[in-house]
C-alpha positions in Angstrom: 0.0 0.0 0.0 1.9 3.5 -0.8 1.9 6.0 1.4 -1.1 8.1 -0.6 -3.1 5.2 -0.3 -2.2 4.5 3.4 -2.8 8.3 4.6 -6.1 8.7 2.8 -7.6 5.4 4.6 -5.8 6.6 8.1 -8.0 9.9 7.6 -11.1 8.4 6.9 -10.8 6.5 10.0 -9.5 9.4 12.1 -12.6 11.5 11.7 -14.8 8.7 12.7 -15.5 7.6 16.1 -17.5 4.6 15.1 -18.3 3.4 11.3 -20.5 1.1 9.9 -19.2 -1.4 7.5 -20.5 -4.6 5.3 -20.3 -8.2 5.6 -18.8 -8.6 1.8 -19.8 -12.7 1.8 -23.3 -11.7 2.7 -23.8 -11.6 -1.3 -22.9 -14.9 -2.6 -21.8 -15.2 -6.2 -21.2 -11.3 -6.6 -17.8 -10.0 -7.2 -15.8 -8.2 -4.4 -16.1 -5.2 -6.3 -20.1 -5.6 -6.9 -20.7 -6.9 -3.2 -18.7 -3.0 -2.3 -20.9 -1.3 -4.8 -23.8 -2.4 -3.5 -23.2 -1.5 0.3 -21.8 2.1 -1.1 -25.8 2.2 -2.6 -26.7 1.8 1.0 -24.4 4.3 2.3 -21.7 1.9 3.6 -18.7 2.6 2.2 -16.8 0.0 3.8 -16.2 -4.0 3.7 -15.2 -6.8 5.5 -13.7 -9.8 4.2 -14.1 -13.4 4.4 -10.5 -16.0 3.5 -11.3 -19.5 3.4 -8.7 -22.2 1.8 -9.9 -23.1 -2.1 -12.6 -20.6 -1.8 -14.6 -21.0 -5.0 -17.4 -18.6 -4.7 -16.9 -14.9 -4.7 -17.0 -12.2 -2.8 -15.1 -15.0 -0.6 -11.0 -14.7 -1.2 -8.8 -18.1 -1.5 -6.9 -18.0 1.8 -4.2 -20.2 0.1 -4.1 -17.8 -2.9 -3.5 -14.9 -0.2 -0.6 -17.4 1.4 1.3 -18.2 -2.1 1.5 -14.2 -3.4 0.3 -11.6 -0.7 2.1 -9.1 -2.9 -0.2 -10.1 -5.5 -3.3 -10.6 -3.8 -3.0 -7.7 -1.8 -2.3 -5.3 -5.9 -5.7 -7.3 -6.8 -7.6 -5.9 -4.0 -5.6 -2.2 -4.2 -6.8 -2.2 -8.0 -10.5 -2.5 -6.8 -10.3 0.7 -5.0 -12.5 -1.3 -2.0 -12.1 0.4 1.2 -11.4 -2.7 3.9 -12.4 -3.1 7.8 -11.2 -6.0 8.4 -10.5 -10.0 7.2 -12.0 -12.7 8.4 -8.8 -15.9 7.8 -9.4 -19.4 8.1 -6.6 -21.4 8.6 -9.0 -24.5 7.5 -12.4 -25.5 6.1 -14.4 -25.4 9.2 -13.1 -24.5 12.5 -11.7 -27.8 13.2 -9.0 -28.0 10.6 -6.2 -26.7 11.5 -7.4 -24.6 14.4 -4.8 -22.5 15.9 -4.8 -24.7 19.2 -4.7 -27.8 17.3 -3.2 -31.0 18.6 -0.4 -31.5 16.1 2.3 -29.0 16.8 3.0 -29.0 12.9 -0.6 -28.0 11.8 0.4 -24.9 14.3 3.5 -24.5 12.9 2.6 -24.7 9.3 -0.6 -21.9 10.6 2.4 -19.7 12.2 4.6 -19.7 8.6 1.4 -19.2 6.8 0.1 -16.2 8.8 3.6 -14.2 8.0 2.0 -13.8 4.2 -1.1 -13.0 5.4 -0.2 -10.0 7.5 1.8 -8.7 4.5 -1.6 -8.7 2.7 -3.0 -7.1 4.9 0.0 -4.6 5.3 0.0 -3.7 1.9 -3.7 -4.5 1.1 -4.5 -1.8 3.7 -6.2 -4.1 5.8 -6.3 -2.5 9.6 -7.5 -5.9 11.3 -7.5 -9.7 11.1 -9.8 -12.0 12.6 -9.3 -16.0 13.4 -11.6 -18.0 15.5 -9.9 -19.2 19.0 -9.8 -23.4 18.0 -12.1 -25.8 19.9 -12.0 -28.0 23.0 -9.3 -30.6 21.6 -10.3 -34.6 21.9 -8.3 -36.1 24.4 -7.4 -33.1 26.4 -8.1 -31.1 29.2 -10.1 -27.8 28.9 -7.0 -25.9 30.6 -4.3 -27.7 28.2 -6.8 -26.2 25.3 -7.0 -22.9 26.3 -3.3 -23.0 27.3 -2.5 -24.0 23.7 -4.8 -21.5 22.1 -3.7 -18.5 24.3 0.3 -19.6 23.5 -0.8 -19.5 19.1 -3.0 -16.4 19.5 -0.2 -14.5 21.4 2.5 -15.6 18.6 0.3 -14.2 16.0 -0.7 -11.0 17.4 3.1 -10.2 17.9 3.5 -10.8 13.8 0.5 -8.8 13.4 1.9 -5.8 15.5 5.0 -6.1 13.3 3.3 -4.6 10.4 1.0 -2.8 12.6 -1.9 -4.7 11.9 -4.4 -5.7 14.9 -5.2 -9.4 15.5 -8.4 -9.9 16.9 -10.4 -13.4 17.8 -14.2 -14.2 17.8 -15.6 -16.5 20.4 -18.1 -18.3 19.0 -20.5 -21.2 19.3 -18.6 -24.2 19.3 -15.6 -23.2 19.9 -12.9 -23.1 23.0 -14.6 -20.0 24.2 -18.4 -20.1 24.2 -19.3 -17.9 27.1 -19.0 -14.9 28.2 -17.3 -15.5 31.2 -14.8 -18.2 29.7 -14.3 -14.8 27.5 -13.7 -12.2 29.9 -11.3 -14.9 31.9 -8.9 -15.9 29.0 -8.5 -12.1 27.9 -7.9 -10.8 31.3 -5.4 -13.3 31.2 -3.7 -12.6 27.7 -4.1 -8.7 28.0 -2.2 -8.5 24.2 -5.3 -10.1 23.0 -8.2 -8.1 21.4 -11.9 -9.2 20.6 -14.4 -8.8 17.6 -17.4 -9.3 19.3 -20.4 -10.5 18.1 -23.2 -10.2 20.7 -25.7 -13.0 18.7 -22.9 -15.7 19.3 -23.9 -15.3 23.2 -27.2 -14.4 22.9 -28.6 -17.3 20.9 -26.7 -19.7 23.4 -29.6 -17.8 25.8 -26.7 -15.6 28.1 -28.2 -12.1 29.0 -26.6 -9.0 27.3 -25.6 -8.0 30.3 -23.1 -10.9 30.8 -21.8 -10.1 27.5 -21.1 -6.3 28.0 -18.1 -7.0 30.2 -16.3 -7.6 26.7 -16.6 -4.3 25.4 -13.5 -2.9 26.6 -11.6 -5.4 25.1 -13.1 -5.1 21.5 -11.2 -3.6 18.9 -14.0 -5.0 15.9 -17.8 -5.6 16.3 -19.9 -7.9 14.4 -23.9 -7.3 14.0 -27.0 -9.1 13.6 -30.4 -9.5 15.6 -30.6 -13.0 17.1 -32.4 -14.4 20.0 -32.1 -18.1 22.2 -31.6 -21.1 19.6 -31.2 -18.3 16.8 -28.3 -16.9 16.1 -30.0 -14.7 13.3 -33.7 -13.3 13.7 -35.5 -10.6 12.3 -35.1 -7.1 13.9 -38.6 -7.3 15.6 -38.2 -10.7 17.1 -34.3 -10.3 18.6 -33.2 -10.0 21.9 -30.5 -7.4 21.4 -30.6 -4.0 22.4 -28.4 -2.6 20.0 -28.8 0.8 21.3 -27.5 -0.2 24.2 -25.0 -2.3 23.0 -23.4 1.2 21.4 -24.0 2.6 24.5 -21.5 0.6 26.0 -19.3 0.3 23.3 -19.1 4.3 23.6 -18.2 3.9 27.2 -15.1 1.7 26.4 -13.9 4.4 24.3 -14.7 1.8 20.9 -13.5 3.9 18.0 -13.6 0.6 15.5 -16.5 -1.0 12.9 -19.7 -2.7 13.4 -20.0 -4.6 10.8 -23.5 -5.6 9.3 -23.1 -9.5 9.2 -26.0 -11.7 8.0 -25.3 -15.2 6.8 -26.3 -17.6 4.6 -26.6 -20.7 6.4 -28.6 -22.5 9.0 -28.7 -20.2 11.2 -32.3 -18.9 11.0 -34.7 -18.3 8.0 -34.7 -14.6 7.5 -34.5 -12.1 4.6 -30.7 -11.0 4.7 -31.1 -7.8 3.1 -34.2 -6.6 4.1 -32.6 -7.2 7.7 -29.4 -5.8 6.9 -31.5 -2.5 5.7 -33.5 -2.2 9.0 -30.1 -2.6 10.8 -28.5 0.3 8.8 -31.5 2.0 9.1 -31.4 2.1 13.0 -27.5 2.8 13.2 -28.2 5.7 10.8 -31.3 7.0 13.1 -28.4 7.0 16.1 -26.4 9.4 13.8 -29.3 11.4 13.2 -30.5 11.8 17.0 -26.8 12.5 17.9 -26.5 9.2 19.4 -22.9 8.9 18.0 -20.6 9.2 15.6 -22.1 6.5 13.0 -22.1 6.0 9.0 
C-alpha cells in the first residue's frame, strides 16, 4: 500500500469515532467489487472480508491464494479501490482443521509460517485488522491444556500482526474453546495482548443475557452485528433479543473507535431475509447518527 493510499484510509478513519461497515460474503456469487458497490448504494462505504482455503465462490477470497503471493493478492484488492475493515482468515475448512490450538504441533506450525504472508496482505492490502476463530475444545485433552494451547498461538500471531501494525483480533463463538462470556472475559484478562471482535448473537442465541456479554466491550477492537435471539443466532429485527442501542451505549463507554459490521449469513442459522434485515439494521445505526447518538455512518 503507498503512502497516498495509506494516509487517505488513516484519515477516513480518524474523523470517525464509530463506522459502519458490510459483511462482503453476505452476497454470494457477486464479485468483491459488486458486493462493495452495492453497500456504497446503501451508504456503507466499507467492507469486510471473508478467507477460506480453495474458496470457489466470490466475494469469498482463496486463503491459500493470499498465502502463495500476498504481494499479488493484496495489488488485486488495491486495483478494486475497495475500502477494507477487516479480514476474516481461516486457517481450514471449518473451524476444526487446523485450528490454531490444534493437537499437532505441525498444523500450528505450518498456521504460524502461513500467517507471516497473510499479514503482508493485509499490510500492503490496507487491511487494519485480522480476525481467526480461538480453535475448539481438543479430543483427548483437558479444557486448561486447550486454552493454554490457544492462548500460546493467538499470542505468537498477534506479535507478527503488531509487526506490520496490523491488529489481530479473535471471535468466540458457538462451538468453539470460548463459548461464554465469562470463559471470555477470563482468558483475555489473562492474555491482556489479545483483542476481541465481538459478536453479541454468538452469546445471545446460546440464551446468556446482554448483560453478561457487555463485560467484553473494553476489550473489542472489531464488532460484528445481527439481531438474534435463544436457539437463533439470526432473527428478524422485531423478534431479537439485542438491544443494539444499548450495546453502542457501552461500546461508547469503552472508548470503541472501530467497525460494526453488518453481518448476516447464509446458512442454518435462522430463516430470514438477509437484506431486508441488513436494511432495517442500517437504518437504526443511521437514526443513532441522526438523534446524535454517535458518531455513526
Amino acid at each position: 500500500m503507498s503512502r497516498k493510499e495509506r494516509g487517505k484510509r488513516d484519515k477516513i478513519l480518524d474523523t470517525a469515532s464509530m463506522r459502519l461497515s458490510g459483511a462482503s460474503w453476505l452476497f454470494l456469487g457477486a464479485t468483491l467489487g459488486e458486493s462493495a458497490g452495492i453497500y456504497r448504494t446503501l451508504g456503507i462505504d466499507f467492507v469486510d472480508l471473508l478467507a477460506i482455503p480453495s474458496a470457489s465462490l466470490q466475494p469469498q477470497l482463496d486463503a491459500d491464494r493470499i498465502v502463495q503471493d500476498p504481494e499479488g493478492e493484496a495489488r488485486r484488492i488495491r486495483d478494486l479501490g475497495v475500502l477494507i475493515a477487516a479480514i476474516v482468515f481461516l486457517f481450514g475448512r471449518d473451524v476444526a482443521q487446523k485450528a490454531v490450538n490444534h493437537k499437532d504441533t505441525d498444523v500450528r506450525r505450518q498456521n504460524k509460517e502461513r500467517f507471516y504472508s497473510v499479514v503482508e496482505f493485509c499490510a500492503q492490502a490496507g487491511i487494519p485488522t485480522i480476525t481467526l476463530l480461538p480453535g475448539i475444545a481438543q479430543e483427548g485433552w483437558s479444557q486448561e491444556k486447550s486454552l493454554e494451547t490457544a492462548a500460546q498461538s493467538l499470542n505468537e500471531l498477534a506479535g507478527i500482526a503488531e509487526e506490520k501494525d496490523v491488529t489481530l483480533t479473535f471471535e468466540p463463538h458457538k462451538g468453539s474453546i470460548l463459548q461464554s462470556p465469562q470463559e471470555t472475559l477470563t482468558f483475555i484478562q489473562a492474555n491482556p495482548r489479545l483483542k476481541l471482535t465481538l459478536d453479541y448473537s454468538q452469546f445471545i442465541s446460546q440464551g446468556y443475557l446482554q448483560n453478561e456479554v457487555d463485560p467484553l466491550a473494553i476489550h473489542t477492537r472489531h464488532v460484528h452485528l445481527r439481531q438474534a435471539a435463544k436457539n437463533a443466532l439470526q432473527a428478524q429485527w422485531e423478534e431479537g433479543d439485542i438491544d443494539f442501542e444499548d450495546v453502542v451505549a457501552k461500546l461508547k463507554s469503552a472508548n470503541y473507535t472501530g467497525f460494526l459490521t453488518l453481518e448476516y449469513e447464509h446458512g442454518h442459522w435462522g430463516k430470514v431475509d438477509m437484506m431486508t434485515e441488513t436494511i432495517k439494521m442500517r437504518d437504526f445505526f443511521f437514526s443513532l447518527l441522526a438523534k446524535g447518538s454517535g458518531r455513526i455512518g
